[in-house]
C-alpha positions in Angstrom: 179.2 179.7 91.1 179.3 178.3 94.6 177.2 174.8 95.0 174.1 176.0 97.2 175.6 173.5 100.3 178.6 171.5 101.4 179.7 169.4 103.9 181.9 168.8 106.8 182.0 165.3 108.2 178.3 164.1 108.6 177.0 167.7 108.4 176.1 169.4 105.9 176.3 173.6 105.6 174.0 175.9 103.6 177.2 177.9 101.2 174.8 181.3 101.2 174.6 181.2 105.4 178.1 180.3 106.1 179.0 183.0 104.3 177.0 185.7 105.7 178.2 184.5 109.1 181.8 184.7 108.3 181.3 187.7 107.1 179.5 188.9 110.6 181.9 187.5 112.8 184.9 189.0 110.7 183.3 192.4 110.9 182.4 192.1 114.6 185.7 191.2 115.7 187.3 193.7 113.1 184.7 196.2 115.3 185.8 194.6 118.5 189.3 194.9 117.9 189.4 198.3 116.2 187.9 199.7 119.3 189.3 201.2 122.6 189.8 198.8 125.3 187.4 200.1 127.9 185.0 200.5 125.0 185.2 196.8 124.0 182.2 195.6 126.4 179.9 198.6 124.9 180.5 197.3 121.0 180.1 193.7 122.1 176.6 194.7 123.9 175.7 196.8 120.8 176.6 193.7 118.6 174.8 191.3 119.6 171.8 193.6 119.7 171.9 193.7 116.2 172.4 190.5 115.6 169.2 189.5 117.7 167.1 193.0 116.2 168.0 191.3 112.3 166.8 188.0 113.2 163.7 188.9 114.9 162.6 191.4 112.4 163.9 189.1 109.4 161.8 186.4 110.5 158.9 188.6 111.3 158.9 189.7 107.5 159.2 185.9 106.1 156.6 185.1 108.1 154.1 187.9 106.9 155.4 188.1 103.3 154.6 184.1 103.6 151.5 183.9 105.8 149.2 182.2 103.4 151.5 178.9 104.3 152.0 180.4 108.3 148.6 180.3 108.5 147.8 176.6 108.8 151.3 176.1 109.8 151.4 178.5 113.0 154.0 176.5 115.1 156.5 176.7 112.5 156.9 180.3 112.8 159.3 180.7 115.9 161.6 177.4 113.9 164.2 180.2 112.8 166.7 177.1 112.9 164.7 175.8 109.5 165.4 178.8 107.6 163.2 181.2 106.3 164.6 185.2 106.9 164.4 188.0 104.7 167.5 189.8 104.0 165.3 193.7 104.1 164.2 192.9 107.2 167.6 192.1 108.6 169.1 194.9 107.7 166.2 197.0 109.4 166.5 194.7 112.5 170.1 195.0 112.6 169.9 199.1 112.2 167.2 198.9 115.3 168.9 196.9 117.5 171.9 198.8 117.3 
């Protein structure tokens, strides 16, 4: 079992995140180079629409799956860079922005 963080230097990773995002960015540039070259732009555009559609929507579902605590704690909702995302609602997101 992988330890839940590591480090680099003075920082220090989340194991669970760097994963997903090494998976992402192998897949998108597996997608990017598996795809015609006048094409390329088009899969890069619909990319990082994903990307933003599963971060919005996985956010939006932490934060009402959680609002009891959002409640009194309202500026914390848009401090994505804290954590706090729900994998269902990236998938949706993802599949939307696309």
């Amino acid at each position: 079992m992988f330890a839940p963080t590591f480090q680099i230097g003075s920082f220090t990773f989340s194991t669970y995140t760097s994963l997903i995002a090494t998976a992402l960015i192998i897949s998108g540039a597996f997608a990017l180079y598996r795809s015609a070259a006048h094409q390329r732009l088009h899969v890069l555009d619909v990319l990082i629409a994903g990307l933003i559609g599963g971060v919005v929507l996985a956010r939006i579902e932490h934060v009402l799956l959680n609002w009891n605590y959002f409640a009194y704690n309202t500026y914390e909702i848009i401090q994505i860079h804290q954590g706090g995302f729900e994998w269902h609602g990236a998938v949706i997101g993802g599949g939307i922005g696309m």
